[in-house]
Structures are given as C-alpha cells and as structure tokens.
C-alpha positions in Angstrom: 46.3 171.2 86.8 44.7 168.0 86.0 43.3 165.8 89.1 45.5 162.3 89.9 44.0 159.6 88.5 42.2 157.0 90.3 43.4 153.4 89.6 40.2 150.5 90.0 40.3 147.2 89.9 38.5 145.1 86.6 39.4 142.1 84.6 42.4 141.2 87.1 44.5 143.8 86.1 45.2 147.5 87.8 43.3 150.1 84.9 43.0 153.5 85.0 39.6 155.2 84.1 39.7 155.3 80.3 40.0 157.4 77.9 43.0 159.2 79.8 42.7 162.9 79.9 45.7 164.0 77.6 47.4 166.2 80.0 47.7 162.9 82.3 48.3 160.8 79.1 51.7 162.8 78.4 52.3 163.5 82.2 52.6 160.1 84.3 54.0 156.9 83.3 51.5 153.6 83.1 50.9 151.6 86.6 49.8 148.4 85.4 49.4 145.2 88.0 49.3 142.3 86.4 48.7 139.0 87.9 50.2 136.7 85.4 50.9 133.3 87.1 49.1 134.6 90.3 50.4 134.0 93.2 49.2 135.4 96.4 52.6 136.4 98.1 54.3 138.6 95.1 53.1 141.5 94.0 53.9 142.4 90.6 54.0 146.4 89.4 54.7 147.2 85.7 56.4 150.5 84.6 55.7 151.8 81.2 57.6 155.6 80.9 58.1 157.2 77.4 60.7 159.7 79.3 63.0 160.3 82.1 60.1 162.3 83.5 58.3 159.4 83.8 61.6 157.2 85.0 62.1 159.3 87.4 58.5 159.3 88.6 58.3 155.5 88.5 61.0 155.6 91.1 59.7 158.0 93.3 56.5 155.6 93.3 58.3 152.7 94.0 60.6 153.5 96.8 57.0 154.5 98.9 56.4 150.9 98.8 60.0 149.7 100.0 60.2 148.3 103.8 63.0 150.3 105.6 65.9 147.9 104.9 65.2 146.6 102.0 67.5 144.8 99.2 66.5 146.2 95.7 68.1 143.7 93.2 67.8 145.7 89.9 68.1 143.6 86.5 68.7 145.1 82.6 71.0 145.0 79.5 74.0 147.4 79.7 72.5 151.2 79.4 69.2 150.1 80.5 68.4 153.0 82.8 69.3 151.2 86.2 71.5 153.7 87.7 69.4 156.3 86.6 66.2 154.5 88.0 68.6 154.1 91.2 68.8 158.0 91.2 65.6 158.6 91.3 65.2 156.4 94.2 68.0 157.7 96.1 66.8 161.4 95.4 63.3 160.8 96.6 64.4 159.6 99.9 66.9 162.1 100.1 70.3 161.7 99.0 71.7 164.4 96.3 70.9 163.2 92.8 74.2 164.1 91.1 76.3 161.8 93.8 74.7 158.9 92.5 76.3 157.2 90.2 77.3 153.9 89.0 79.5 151.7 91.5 80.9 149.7 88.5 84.8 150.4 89.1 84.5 150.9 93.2 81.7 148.1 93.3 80.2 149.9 96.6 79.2 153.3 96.5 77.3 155.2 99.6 75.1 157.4 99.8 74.5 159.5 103.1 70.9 160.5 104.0 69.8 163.3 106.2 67.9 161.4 108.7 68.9 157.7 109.2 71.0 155.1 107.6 73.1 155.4 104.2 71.7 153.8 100.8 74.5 151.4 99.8 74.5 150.6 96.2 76.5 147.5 94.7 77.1 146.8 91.8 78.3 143.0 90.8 78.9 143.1 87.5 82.8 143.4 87.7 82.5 140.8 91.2 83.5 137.2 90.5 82.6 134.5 91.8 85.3 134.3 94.6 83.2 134.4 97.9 86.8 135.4 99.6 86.6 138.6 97.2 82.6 139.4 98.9 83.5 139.1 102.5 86.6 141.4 102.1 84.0 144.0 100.0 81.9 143.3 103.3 78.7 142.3 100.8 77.6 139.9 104.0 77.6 143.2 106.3 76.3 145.6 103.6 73.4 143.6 102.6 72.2 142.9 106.4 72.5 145.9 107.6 70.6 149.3 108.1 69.3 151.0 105.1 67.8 150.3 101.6 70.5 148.4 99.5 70.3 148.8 95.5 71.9 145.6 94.0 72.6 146.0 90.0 73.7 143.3 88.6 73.4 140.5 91.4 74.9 137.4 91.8 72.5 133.9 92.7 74.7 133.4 95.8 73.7 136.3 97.3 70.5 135.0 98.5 72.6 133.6 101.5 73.3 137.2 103.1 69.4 138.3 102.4 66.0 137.5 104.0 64.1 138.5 100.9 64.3 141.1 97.8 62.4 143.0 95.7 63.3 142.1 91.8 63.3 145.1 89.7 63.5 144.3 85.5 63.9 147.0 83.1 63.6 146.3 79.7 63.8 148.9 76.5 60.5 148.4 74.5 60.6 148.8 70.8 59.4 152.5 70.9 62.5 153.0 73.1 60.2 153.7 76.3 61.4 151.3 79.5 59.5 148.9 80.6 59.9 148.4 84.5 58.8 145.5 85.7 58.8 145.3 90.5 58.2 142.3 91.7 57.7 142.5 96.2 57.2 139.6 97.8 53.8 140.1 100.0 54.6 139.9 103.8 
C-alpha cells in the first residue's frame, strides 16, 4: 500500500511532492489551494477527480473541515455531480448512502444520523421567489438550526436566514473529470 502523500507549501500554492508515485497518481484526487485574489479570510480548496472514487473521496475530505452547523451552498450545471458529491458527504458522517437523494420534487429531504442532529438537504431549484412559499417550507428554521445543511441550487435571498456558508462549485472539465472548487470563509 502506498504511503499518504504529504502536501508542502511552495510558489503560493498547495503541491504535492512531485513526480507522484503512480499508485497515488490513479488513487486520490488533486488537493490544490490556490490563492487567486488572496484574501486572508477565505480559504479556497480545489478538487480535481477523474472518477467517482475520487468524488467520493473529495467529499469525505471536505466534510472534516465543516464546523458542526454548517450551510453548504453547492453550485453546478444540471448533472453536475452535486447530489452525488452530497452523498458522499452525508455517508461519511454517517447517514445511509442510498437514502440520499435529490430533493428536487419534495424540496427538503432529511437525513437522520446516528449520533446528533439530521443533515437537511434543500434543494431551490423548483423554489420561486415567493418568500411566503420559504417560511411555509420552514427554510428560515432549517437553515438556523442544528445540523449540517446542503443547499443545491440557492437562492441570493437566503443570506438573510444564514451567518455564513461555505460555497461549493463543481464544474465538468473537458476530460469529463469534475472540477470542485470549496470556498470556507476563515473564522
């Protein structure tokens, strides 16, 4: 079994020790930090995976990193991989994988966890822009409560029922692999 790689700081940007063995190569997805447009409170994380495998490794990686009740807002064309990227999030802090799935017809889905508060995952894509039609959803309440929250699609207005979010782009490269782009706000 190959050792983890060791990530060092050079140039400004996160590298790994290069040339990569091959068997880590194939193995784990890119962790790249780049600064672009520095600013000392965000943190920026880029995902490069090739496969699901790596998809799904990315989100085990990144839900270490998320504060207790955080609000994940999760941005992408349609088919993108954000449900499945929500998956692998939900799975690693415990919810069963196959539950998950998109809320785009009941807008609110829940996912119960062993120990501690649900995940709630919204999805606004179908929502419109009636702020009547959020408060009887109970958005307000879902999004300050307990638990991680995974927002696809979001809507601006939302801002007003959240302290802060982490902003999570996925884009499809030309060689098909997905391109995940976390942006944290430092505390």
């Amino acid at each position: 079994m190959a050792r983890p790689l060791r990530p060092r700081w050079g140039g400004g940007i996160l590298t790994f020790p290069r040339p990569l063995p091959e068997a880590a190569e194939a193995a784990a997805p890119h962790f790249l930090v780049v600064p672009a447009n520095y600013n000392p409170r965000v943190t920026e994380r880029t995902y490069i995976c090739r496969t699901e495998a790596e998809t799904e490794a990315a989100g085990r990686d990144i839900v270490t990193k998320l504060p207790p009740r955080a609000i994940v807002h999760l941005t992408g064309d349609l088919g993108v991989g954000k449900t499945f990227l929500v998956r692998a999030m939900a799975a690693a802090l415990g919810a069963v994988p196959l539950e998950v799935s998109s809320p785009s017809f009941a807008i609110v889905h829940e996912y119960p966890l062993p120990d501690g508060a649900p995940i709630i995952h919204i999805d606004g894509y179908r929502l419109s822009e009636k702020r009547r039609e959020w408060m009887e959803i109970g958005i307000p309440e879902l999004l300050g409560g307990d638990g991680i929250k995974f927002v696809e699609w979001p809507k601006c207005d939302f801002a007003e029922f959240e302290d802060s979010t982490i902003e999570i782009a996925i884009e499809v490269a030309e060689d098909q692999s997905r391109v995940i782009k976390v942006t944290t706000p430092s505390s």
